[in-house]
KEVO-457636 format. One line per 5 residues: number of its first residue (from 1); their letters; for each residue z, x, y of N, C-alpha, C, O, CB. Coordinates in steps of 0.02 Angstrom, whole numbers. Last residue first. Glycine has a CB too. Layout:
BEGIN
NUM> a> Z:X:Y:Z:X:Y:Z:X:Y:Z:X:Y:Z:X:Y  ...
***
This chain:
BEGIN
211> xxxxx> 1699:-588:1392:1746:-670:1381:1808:-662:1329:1843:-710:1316:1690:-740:1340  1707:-462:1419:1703:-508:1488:1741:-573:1453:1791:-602:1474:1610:-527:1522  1676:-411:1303:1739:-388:1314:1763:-435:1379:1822:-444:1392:1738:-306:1326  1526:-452:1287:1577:-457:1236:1661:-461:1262:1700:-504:1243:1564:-394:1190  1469:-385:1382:1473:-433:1386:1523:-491:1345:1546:-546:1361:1422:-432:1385
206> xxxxx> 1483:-247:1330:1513:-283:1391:1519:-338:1421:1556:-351:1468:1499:-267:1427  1407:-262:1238:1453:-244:1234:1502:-259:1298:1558:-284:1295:1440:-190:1216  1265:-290:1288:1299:-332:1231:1394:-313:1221:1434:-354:1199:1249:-306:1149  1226:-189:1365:1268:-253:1386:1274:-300:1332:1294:-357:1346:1236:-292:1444  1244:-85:1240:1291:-83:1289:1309:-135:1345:1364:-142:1371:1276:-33:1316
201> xxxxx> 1134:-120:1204:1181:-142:1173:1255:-112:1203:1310:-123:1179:1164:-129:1104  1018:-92:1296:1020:-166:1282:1089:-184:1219:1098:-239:1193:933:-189:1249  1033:34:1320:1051:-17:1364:1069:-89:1335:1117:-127:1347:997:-23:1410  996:55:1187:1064:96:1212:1075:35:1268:1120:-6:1261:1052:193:1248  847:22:1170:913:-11:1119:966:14:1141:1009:-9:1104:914:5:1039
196> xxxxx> 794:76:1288:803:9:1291:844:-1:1247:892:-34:1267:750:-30:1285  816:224:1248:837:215:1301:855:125:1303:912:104:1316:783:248:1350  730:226:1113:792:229:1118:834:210:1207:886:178:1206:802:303:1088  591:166:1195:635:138:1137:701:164:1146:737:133:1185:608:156:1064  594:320:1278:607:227:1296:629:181:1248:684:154:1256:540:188:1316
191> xxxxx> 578:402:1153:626:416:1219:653:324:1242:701:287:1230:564:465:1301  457:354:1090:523:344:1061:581:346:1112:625:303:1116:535:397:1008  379:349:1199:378:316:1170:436:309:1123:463:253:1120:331:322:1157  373:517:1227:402:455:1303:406:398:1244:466:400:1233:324:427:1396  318:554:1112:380:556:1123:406:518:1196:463:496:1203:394:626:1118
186> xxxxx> 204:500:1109:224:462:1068:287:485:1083:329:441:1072:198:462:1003  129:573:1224:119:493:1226:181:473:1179:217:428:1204:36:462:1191  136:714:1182:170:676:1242:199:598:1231:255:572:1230:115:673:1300  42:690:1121:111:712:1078:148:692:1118:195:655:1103:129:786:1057  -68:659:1155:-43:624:1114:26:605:1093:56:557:1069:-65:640:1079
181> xxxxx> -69:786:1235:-46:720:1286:-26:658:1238:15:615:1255:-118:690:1340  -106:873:1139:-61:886:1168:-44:810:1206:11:787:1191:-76:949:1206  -248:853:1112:-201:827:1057:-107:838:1098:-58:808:1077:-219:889:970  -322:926:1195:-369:868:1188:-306:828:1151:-309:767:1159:-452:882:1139  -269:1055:1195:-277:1034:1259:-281:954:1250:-250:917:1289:-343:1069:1294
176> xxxxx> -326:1103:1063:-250:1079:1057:-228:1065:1132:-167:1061:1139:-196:1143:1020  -460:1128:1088:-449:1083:1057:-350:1050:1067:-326:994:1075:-479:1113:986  -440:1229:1156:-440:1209:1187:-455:1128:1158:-462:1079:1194:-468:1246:1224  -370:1327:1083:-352:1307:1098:-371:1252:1167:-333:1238:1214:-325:1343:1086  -487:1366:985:-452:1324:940:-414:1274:1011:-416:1213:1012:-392:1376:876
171> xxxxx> -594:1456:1022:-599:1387:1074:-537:1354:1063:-517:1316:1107:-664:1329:1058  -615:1556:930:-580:1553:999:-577:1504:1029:-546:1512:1081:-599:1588:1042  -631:1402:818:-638:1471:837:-602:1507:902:-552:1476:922:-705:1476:846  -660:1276:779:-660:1299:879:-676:1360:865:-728:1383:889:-576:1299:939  -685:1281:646:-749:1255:681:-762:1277:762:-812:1289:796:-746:1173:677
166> xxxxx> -536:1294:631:-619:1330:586:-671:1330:611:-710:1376:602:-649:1300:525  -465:1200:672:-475:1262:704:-523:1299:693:-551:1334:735:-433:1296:699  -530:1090:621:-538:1096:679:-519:1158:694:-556:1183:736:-511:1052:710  -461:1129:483:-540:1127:484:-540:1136:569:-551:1194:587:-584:1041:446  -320:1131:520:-341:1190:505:-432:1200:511:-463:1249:531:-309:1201:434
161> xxxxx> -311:993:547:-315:1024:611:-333:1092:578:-372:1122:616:-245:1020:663  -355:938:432:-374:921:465:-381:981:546:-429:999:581:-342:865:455  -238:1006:340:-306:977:332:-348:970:396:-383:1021:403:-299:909:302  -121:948:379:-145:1005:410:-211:1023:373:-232:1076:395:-91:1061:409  -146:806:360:-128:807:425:-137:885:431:-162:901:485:-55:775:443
156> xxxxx> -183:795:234:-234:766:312:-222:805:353:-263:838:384:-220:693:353  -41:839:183:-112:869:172:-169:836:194:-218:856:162:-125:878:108  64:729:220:54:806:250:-12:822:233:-48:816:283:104:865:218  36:625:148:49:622:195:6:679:252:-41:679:291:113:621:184  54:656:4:-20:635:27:-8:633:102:-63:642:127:-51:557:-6
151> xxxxx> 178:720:38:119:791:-11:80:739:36:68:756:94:96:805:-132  259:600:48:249:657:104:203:713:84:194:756:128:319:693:122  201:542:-75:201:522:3:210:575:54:168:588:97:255:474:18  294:635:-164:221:615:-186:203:591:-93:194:638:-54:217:533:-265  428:641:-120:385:703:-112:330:666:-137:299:684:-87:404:776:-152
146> xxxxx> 473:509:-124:484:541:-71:435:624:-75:414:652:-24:570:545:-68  453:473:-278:413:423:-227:421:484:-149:367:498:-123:469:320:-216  563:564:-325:507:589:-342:448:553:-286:407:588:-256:498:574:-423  673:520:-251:651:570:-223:584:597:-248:549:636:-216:698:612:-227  682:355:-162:671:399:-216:648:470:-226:591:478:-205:638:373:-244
141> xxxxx> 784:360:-28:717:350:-49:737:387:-121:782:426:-135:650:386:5  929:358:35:919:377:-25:858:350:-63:865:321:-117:975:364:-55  922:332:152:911:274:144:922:286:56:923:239:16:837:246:182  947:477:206:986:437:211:955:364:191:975:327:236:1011:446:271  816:515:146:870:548:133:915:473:136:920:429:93:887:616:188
136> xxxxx> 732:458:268:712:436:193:775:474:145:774:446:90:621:469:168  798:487:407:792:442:353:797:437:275:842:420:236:747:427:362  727:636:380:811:633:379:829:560:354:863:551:303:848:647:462  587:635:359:631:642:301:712:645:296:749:652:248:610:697:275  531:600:498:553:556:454:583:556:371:596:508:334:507:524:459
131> xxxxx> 520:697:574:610:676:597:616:643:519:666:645:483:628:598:686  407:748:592:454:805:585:526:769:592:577:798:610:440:867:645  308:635:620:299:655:563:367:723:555:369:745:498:214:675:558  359:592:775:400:551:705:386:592:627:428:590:582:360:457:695  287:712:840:353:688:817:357:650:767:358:674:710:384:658:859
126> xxxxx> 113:622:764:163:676:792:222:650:811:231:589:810:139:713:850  76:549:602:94:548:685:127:608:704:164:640:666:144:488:709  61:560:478:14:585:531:23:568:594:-21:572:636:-45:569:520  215:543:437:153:601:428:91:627:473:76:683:495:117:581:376  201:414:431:236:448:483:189:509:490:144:522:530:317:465:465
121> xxxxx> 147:359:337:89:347:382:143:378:437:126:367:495:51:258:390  208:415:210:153:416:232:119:403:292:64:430:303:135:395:203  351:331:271:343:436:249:267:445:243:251:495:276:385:471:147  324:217:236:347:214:319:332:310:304:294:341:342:460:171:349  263:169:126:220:165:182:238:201:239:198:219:283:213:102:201
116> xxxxx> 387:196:63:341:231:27:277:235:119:260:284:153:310:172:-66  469:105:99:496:166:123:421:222:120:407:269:157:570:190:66  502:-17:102:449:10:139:446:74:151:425:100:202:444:-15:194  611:-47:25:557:-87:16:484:-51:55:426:-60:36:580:-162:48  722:22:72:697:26:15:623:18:-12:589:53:-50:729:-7:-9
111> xxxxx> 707:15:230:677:61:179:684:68:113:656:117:87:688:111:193  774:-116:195:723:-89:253:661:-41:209:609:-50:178:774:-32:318  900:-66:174:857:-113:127:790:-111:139:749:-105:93:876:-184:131  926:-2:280:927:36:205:873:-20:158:825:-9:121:1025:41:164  940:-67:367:874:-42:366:887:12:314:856:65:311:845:-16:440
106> xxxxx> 1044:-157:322:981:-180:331:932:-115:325:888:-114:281:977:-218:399  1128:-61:345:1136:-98:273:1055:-117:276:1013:-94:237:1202:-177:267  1156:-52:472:1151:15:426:1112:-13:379:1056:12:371:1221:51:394  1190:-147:507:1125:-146:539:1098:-95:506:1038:-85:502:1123:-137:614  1326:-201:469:1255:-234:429:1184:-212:451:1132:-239:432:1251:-316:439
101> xxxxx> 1393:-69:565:1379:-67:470:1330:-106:458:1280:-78:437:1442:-96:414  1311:-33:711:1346:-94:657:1338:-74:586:1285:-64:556:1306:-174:662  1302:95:820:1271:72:761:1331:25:742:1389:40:754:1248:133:705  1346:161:926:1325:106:930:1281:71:870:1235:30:877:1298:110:985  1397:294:876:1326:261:900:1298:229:912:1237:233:916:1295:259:892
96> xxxxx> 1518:244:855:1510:293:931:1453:279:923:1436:242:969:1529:379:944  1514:182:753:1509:141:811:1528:164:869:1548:134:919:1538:89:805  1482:295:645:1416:261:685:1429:217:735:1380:199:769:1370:222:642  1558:397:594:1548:405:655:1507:327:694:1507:312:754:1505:475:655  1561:339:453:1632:353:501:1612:367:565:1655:348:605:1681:418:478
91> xxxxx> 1431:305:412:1470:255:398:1540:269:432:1577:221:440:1472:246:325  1376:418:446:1344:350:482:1395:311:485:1414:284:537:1285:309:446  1408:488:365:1442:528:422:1429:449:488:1456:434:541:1385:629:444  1377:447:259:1438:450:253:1457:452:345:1503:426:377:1459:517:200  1217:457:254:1270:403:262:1348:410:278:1372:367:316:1270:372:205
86> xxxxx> 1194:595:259:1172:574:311:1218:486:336:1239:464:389:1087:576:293  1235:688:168:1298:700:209:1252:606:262:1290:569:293:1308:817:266  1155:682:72:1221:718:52:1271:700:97:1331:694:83:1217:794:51  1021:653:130:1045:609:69:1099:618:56:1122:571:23:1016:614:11  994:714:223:1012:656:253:1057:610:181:1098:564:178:932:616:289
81> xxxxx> 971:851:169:1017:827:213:1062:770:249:1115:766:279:998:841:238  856:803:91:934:820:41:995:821:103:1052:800:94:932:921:-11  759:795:206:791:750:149:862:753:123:909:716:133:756:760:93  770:930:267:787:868:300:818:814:239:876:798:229:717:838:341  720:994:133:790:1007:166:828:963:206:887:950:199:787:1055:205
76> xxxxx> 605:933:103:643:930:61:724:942:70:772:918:39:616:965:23  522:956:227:530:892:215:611:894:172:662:869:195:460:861:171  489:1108:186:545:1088:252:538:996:243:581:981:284:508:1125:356  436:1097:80:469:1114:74:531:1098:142:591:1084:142:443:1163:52  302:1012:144:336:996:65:400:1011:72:438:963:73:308:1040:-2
71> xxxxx> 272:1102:252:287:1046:243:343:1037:201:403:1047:209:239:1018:226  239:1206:165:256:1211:194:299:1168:229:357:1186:239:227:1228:202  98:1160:95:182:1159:57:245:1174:96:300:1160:72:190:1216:-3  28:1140:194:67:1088:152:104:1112:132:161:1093:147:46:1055:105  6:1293:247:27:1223:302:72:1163:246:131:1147:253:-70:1172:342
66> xxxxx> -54:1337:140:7:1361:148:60:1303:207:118:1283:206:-9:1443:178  -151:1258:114:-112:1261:42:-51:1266:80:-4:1227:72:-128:1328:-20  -237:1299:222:-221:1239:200:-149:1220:161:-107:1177:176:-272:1227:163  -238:1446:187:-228:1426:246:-185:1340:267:-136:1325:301:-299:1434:268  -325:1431:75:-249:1454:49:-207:1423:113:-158:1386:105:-236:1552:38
61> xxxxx> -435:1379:148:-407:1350:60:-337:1345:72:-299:1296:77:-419:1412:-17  -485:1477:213:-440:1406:254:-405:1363:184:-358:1324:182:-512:1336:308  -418:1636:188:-455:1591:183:-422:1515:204:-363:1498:211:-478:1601:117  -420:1805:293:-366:1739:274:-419:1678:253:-462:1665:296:-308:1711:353  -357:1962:340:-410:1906:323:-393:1836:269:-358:1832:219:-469:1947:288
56> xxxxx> -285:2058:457:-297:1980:403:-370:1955:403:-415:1938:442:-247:1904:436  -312:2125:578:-287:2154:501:-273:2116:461:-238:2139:416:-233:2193:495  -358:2065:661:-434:2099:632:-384:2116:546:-404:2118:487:-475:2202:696  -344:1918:735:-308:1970:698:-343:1995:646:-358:1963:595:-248:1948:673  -446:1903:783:-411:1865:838:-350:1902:788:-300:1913:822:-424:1763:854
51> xxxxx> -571:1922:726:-554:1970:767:-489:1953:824:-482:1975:881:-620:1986:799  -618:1801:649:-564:1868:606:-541:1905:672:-482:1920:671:-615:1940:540  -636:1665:651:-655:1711:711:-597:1763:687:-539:1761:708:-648:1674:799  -626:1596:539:-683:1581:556:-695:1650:618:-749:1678:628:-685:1497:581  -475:1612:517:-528:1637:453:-602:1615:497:-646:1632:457:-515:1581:358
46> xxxxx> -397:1571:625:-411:1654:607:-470:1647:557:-516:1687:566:-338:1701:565  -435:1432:649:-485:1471:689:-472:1554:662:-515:1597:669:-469:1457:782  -323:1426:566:-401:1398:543:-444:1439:576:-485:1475:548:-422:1318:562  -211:1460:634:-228:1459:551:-312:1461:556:-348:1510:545:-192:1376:502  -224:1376:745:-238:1457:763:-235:1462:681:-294:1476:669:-170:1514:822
41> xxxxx> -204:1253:690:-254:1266:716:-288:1345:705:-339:1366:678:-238:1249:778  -68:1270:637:-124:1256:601:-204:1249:612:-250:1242:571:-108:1212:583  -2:1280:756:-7:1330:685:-53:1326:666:-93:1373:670:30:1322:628  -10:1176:846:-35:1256:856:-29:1299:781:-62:1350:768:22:1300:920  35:1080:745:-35:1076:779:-69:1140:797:-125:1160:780:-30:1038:842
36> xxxxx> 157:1092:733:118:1101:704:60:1102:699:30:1125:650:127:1088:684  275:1128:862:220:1117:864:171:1132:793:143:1187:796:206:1150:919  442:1111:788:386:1165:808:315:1126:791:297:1103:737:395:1244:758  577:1053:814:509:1027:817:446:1103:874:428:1123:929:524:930:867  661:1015:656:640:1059:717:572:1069:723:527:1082:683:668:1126:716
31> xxxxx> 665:956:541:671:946:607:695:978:657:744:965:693:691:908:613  583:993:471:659:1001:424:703:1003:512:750:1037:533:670:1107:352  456:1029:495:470:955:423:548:969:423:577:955:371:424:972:312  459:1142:537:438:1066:594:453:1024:549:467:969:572:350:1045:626  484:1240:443:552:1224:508:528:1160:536:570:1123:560:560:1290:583
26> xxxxx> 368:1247:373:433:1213:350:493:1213:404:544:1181:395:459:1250:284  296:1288:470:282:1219:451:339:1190:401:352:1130:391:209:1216:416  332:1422:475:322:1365:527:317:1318:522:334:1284:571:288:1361:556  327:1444:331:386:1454:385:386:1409:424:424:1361:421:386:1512:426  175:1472:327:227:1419:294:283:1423:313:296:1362:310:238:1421:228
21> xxxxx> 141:1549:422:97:1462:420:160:1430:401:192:1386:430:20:1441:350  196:1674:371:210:1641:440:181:1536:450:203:1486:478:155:1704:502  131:1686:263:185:1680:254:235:1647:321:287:1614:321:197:1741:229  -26:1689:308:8:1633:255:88:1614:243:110:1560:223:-11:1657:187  11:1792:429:-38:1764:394:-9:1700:369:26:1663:403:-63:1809:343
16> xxxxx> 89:1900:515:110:1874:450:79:1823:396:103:1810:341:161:1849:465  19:1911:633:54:1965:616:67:1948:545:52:1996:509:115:1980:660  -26:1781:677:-79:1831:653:-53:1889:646:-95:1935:650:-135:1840:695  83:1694:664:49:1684:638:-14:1730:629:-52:1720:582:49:1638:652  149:1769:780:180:1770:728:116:1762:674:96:1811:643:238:1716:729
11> xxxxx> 70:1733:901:83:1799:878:118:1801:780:100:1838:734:146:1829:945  87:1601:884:16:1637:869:26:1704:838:8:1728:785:-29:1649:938  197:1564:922:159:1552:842:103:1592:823:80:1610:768:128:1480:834  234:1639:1041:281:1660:961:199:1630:908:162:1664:873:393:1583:940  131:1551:1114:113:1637:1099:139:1629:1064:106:1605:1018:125:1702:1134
6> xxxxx> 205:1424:1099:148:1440:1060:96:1517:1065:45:1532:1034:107:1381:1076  321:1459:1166:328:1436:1081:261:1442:1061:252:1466:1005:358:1352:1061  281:1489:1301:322:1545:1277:323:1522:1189:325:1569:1149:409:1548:1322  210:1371:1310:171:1421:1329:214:1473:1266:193:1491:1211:174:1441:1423  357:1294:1360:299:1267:1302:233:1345:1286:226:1355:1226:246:1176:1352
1> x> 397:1361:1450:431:1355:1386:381:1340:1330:371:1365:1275:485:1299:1390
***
């Protein structure tokens, strides 16, 4: 499966150049979680090793440009998603989710106060950097504060892996060998978190109903 999403990127990405980068990178900001790592790699390594799609030629500038805004733009959908519909649906569905209204309340306040730190330094994590504009929506972040942070956010982050692809070249993927277990690492990591707050309020709940 995993194999079968990063041929699509590739292939895609050296059939469609800049216009494919940005696509891709606006579906991973608007949560769906397309590997941005392989984009932006195989991005980079095209302008250093042309013969990997001889009928592009592609600079890492624009290459760059196209990864962020890319971003930018799939951030902006998640956002407005969470901001239109993301409370309301919290506030009638949420004690199927085992959510409490003051727990809502709180980490609205939460993120009022931290909101700016919590969309920048998500950014450069994997997963969490493709979930955390549904939040910032639903906490109703500011929206001008909400795109400045996710711009400085995002532009390291494919910054970074586009230069590393520049430099592998055909090798790009064996760089994304070295970043793959990361990705791993942080999704078992939320997985368990959520797994421990489900348990741990379900015997709150049962424990409740015992006396």
């Amino acid at each position: 499966m995993i194999h079968a999403i990063e041929e699509f990127i590739t292939t895609f990405v050296g059939h469609y150049g800049y216009l494919a980068i940005f696509l891709l990178m606006l579906l991973e900001s608007a949560c769906i979680p397309v590997p941005s790592e392989v984009t932006m790699l195989f991005g980079g390594a095209m302008v250093s090793a042309p013969f990997l799609a001889p009928e592009l030629q592609l600079s890492l500038w624009f290459v760059i440009v196209a990864g962020t805004l890319g971003n930018l733009a799939g951030s902006w959908i998640a956002y407005w998603a969470g901001y239109k519909g993301g409370r309301p649906m919290i506030d009638k569905y949420g004690k199927y989710l085992l959510l409490r209204p003051h727990e809502v309340d709180r980490a609205h306040e939460w993120f009022a106060k931290h909101g700016e730190a919590a969309v920048f330094f998500s950014r450069l994590v994997p997963v969490l950097r493709t979930f955390i504009s549904l939040p910032a929506g639903i906490a109703r972040m500011h929206f001008r504060k909400f795109t400045l942070y996710t711009f400085l956010g995002c532009l390291p982050w494919t910054a970074a892996f586009a230069i590393l692809g520049y430099y592998a070249g055909d090798h790009w993927e064996l760089v994304q060998k070295y970043f793959a277990p990361l990705s791993y690492l942080v999704l078992f990591v939320c997985l368990a978190t959520i797994v421990w707050w489900v348990r741990g309020r379900l015997r709150e709940r049962r424990s409740a109903r015992a006396l």
